[in-house]
C-alpha positions as CSV (number, residue, x, y, z in Angstrom):
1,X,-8.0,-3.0,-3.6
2,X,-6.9,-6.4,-2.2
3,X,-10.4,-8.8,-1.3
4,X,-10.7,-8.4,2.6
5,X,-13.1,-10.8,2.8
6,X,-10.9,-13.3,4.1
7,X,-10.0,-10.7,7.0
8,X,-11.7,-11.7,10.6
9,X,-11.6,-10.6,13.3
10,X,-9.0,-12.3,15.0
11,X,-6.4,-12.1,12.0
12,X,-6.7,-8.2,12.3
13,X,-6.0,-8.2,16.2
14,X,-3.1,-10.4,15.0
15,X,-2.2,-7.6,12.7
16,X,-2.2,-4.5,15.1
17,X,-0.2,-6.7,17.5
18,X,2.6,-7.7,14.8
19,X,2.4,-4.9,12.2
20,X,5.8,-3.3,13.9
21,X,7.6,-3.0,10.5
22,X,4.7,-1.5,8.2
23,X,4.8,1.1,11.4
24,X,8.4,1.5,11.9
25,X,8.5,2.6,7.8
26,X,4.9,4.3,8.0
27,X,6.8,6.8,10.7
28,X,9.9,6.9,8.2
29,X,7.7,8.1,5.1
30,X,5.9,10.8,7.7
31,X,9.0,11.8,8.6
32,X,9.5,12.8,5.1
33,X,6.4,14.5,4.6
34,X,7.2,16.9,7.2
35,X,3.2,16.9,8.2
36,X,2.7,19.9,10.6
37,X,0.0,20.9,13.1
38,X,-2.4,22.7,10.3
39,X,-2.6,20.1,8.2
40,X,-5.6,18.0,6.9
41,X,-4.2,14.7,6.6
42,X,-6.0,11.2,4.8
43,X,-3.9,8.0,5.6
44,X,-5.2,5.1,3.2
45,X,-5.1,1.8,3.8
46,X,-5.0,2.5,7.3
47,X,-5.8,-1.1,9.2
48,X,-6.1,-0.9,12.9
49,X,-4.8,2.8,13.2
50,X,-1.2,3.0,14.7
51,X,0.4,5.5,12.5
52,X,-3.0,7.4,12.2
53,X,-3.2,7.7,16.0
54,X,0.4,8.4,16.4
55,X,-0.1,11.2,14.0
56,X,-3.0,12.7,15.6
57,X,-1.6,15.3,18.2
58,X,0.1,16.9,15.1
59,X,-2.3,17.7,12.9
60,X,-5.3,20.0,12.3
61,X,-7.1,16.8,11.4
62,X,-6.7,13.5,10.3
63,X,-8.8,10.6,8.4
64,X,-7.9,6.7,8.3
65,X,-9.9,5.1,6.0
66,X,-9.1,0.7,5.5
67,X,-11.2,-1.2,3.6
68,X,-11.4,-4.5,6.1
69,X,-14.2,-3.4,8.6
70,X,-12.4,-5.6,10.9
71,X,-9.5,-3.1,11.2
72,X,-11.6,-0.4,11.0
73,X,-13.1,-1.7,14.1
74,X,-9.7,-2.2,15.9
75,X,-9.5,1.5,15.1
76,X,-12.1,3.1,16.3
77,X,-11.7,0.7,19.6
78,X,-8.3,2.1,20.1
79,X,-9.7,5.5,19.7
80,X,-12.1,5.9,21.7
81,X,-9.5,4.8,24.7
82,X,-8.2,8.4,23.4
83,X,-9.1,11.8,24.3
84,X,-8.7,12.7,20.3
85,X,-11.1,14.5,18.8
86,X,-9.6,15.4,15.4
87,X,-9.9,11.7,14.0
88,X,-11.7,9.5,11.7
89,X,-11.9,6.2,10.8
90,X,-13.8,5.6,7.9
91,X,-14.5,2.5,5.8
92,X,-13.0,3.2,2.3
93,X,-10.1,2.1,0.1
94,X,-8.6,4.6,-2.5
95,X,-11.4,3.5,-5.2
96,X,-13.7,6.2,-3.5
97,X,-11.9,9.1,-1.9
98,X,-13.2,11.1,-4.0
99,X,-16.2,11.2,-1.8
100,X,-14.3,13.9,0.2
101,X,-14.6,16.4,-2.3
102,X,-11.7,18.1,-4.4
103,X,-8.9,20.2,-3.0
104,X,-9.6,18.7,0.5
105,X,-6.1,17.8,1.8
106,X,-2.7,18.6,2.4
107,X,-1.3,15.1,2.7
108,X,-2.2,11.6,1.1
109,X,0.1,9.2,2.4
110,X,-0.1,4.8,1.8
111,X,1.8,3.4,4.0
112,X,2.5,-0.5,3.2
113,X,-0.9,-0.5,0.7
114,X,0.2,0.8,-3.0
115,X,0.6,-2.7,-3.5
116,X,-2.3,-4.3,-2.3
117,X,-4.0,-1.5,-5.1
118,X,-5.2,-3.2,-8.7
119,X,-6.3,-0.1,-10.2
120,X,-2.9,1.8,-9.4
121,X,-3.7,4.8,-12.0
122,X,-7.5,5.5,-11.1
123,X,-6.2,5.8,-7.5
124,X,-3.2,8.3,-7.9
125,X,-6.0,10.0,-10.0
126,X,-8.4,10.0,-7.4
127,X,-5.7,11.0,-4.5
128,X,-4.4,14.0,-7.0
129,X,-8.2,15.6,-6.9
130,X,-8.7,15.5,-3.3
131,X,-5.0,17.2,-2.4
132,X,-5.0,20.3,-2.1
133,X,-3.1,22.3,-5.0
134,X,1.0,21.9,-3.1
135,X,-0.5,19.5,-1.6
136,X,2.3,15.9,-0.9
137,X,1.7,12.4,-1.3
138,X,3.7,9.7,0.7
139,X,3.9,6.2,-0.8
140,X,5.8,3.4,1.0
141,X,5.3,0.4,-0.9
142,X,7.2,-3.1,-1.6
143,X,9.4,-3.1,-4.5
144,X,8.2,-5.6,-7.8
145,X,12.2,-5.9,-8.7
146,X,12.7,-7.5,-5.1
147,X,10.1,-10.0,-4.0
148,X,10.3,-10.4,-0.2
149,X,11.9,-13.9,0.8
150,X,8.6,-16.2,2.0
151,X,6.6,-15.1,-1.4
152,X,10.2,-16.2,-2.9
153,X,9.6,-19.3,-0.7
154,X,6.3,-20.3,-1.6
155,X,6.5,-20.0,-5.4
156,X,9.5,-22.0,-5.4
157,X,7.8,-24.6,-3.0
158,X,4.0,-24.4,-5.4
159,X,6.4,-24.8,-8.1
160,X,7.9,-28.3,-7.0
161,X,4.1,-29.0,-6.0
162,X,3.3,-28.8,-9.9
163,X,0.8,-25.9,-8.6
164,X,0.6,-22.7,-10.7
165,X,-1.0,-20.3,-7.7
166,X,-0.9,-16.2,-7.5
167,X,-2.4,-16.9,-4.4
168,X,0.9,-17.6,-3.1
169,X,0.6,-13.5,-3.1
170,X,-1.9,-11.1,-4.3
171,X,-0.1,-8.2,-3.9
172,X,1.0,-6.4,-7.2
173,X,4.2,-4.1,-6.4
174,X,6.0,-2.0,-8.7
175,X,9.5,-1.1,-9.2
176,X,11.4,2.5,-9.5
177,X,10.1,3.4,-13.3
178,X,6.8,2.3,-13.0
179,X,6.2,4.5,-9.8
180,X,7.9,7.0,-11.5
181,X,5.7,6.7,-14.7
182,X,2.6,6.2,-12.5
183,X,3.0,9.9,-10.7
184,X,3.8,11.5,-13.6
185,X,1.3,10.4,-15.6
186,X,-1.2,11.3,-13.0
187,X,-0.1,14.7,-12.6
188,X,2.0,14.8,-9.9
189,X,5.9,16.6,-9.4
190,X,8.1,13.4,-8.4
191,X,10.0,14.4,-5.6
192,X,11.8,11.8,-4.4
193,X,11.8,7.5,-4.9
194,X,14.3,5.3,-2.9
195,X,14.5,1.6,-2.5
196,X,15.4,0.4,0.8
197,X,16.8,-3.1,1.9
198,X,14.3,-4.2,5.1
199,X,15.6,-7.2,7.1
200,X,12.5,-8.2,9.4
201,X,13.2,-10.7,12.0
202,X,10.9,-13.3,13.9
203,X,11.4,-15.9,16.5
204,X,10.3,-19.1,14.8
205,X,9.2,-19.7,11.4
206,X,5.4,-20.2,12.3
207,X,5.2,-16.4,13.8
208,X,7.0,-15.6,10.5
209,X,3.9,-17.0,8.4
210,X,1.4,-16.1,10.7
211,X,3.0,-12.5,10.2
212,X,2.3,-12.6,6.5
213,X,-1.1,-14.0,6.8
214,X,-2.3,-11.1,9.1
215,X,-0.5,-8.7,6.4
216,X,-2.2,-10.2,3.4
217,X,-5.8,-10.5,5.0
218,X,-5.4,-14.1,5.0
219,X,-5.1,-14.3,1.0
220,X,-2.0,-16.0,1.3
221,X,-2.2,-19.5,-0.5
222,X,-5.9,-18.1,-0.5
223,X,-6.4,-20.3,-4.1
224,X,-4.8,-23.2,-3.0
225,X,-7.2,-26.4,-2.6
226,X,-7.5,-27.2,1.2
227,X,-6.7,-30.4,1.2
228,X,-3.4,-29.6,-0.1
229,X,-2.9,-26.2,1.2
230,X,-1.0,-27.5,5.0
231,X,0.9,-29.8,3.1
232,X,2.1,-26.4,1.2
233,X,2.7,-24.5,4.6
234,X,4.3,-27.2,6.2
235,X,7.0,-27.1,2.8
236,X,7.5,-23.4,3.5
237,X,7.9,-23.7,7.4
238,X,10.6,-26.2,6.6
239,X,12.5,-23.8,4.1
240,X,11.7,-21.3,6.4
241,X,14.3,-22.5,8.9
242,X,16.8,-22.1,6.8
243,X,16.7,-18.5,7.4
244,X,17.9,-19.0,11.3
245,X,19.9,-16.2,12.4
246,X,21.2,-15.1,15.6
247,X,18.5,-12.0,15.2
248,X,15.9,-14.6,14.2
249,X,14.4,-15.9,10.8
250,X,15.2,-13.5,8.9
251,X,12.6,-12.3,5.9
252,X,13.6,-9.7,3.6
253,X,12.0,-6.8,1.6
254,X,12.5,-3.8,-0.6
255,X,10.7,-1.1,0.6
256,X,10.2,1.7,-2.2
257,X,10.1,5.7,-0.9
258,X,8.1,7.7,-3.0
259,X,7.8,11.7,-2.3
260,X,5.3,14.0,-4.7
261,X,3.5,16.7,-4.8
262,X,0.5,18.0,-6.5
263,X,1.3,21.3,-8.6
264,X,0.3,24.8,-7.7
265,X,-1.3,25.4,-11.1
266,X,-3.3,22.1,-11.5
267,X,-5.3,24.0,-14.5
268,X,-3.9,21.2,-16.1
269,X,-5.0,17.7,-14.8
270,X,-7.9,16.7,-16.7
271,X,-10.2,14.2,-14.6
């Protein structure tokens, strides 16, 4: 998973407060899922809990597991406002759900997270043994084809800067095939995979930044030097207002939609 420890706590209150678009397509992909009131549900890569708590008055039972403890926190603050008994938020990434057991669930889901994931193969392995045999996984995810317009920004801007950073981003994303190839290879029936445009609007260019740095866990132009690093943002703020609509600045992504399920007959995945 992507390093958190750059996360604090104020950058994940930022994040619960301006995270509307990773929630607005985390209800989408439940949507899909049809989750239903029986069902034992694990959302990973969780952060502070929105779609999780939203979810919980459907569901037998549901986990949130995030591996900032920082968003955890915002979590379990939120929850305990709520007279929900059927959740959990645990701190975890994908790189040890198998800590639940196997056959444990009848819906994974990653909502805005399969590209903050290094090891993409080890987790679809590790979410395949802890679903239940039928059991369906949700993947919302940016798309590797489509790089969202500030990370377009900033490469452009490090590039003029004579600065070769992938700190600019350290999200890896995939596109259509690779997802494919990734669910296939790790057992799963591929059910569905769309790619969907995503305009997201802000009011100024510096609540458009601060947006991605709460997204990122402040790793955005996390390897750039400091002394140079405002200099950098400063660049991007200023091509930044270039994308003034009447809606706002407007920042877009590709959003992939993956639907799978795990086979009845799982005699044979192999772990």
């Amino acid at each position: 998973m992507i390093n958190v420890n750059h996360d604090s706590e104020s950058l994940a209150e930022k994040y619960d407060k301006v995270s509307k678009y990773q929630y607005i397509n985390g209800l989408v992909l439940v949507k899909k899922l049809n989750i239903s009131s029986g069902h034992k549900v694990l959302d990973v890569g969780c952060g502070t809990g929105r779609l999780t708590l939203k979810l919980a008055g459907k569901v037998d039972h549901i986990t949130g597991i995030d591996p900032s403890i920082q968003r955890i926190e915002v979590a379990r603050r939120k929850l305990t406002q709520m007279n929900q008994e059927n959740v959990t938020f645990e701190l975890g990434s994908s790189d040890d759900i198998c800590r639940y057991g196997e056959d444990v669930f009848d819906v994974v889901y990653l909502s805005a997270v399969f590209h903050w994931i290094n090891d993409k193969e080890e987790a679809l392995n590790n979410i395949y043994r802890v679903l239940k045999p039928g059991g369906k996984l949700g993947i919302c995810t940016g798309d590797k084809d489509h790089p969202y317009t500030v990370k377009i920004i900033a490469k452009e801007v490090l590039r003029e800067a004579g600065i070769i950073d992938e700190g600019a981003d350290f999200s890896a994303p995939v596109n259509t095939v690779e997802l494919d190839s990734l669910l296939r290879k790790s057992g799963f029936r591929v059910m569905e995979i769309k790619l969907k445009k995503d305009s997201r609007y802000f009011e100024t260019p510096v609540k458009c930044l601060e947006y991605v740095e709460a997204s990122s866990f402040g790793n955005f132009l996390g390897n750039t030097l400091v002394s140079v690093r405002d200099n950098i943002k400063a660049e991007i703020l200023a091509e930044l207002k270039k994308y003034q609509t009447p809606k706002g600045i407007e920042s877009v992504y590709y959003d992939l939609f993956a639907l799978a399920d795990k086979s009845l007959d799982n005699s044979h995945k192999k772990f």
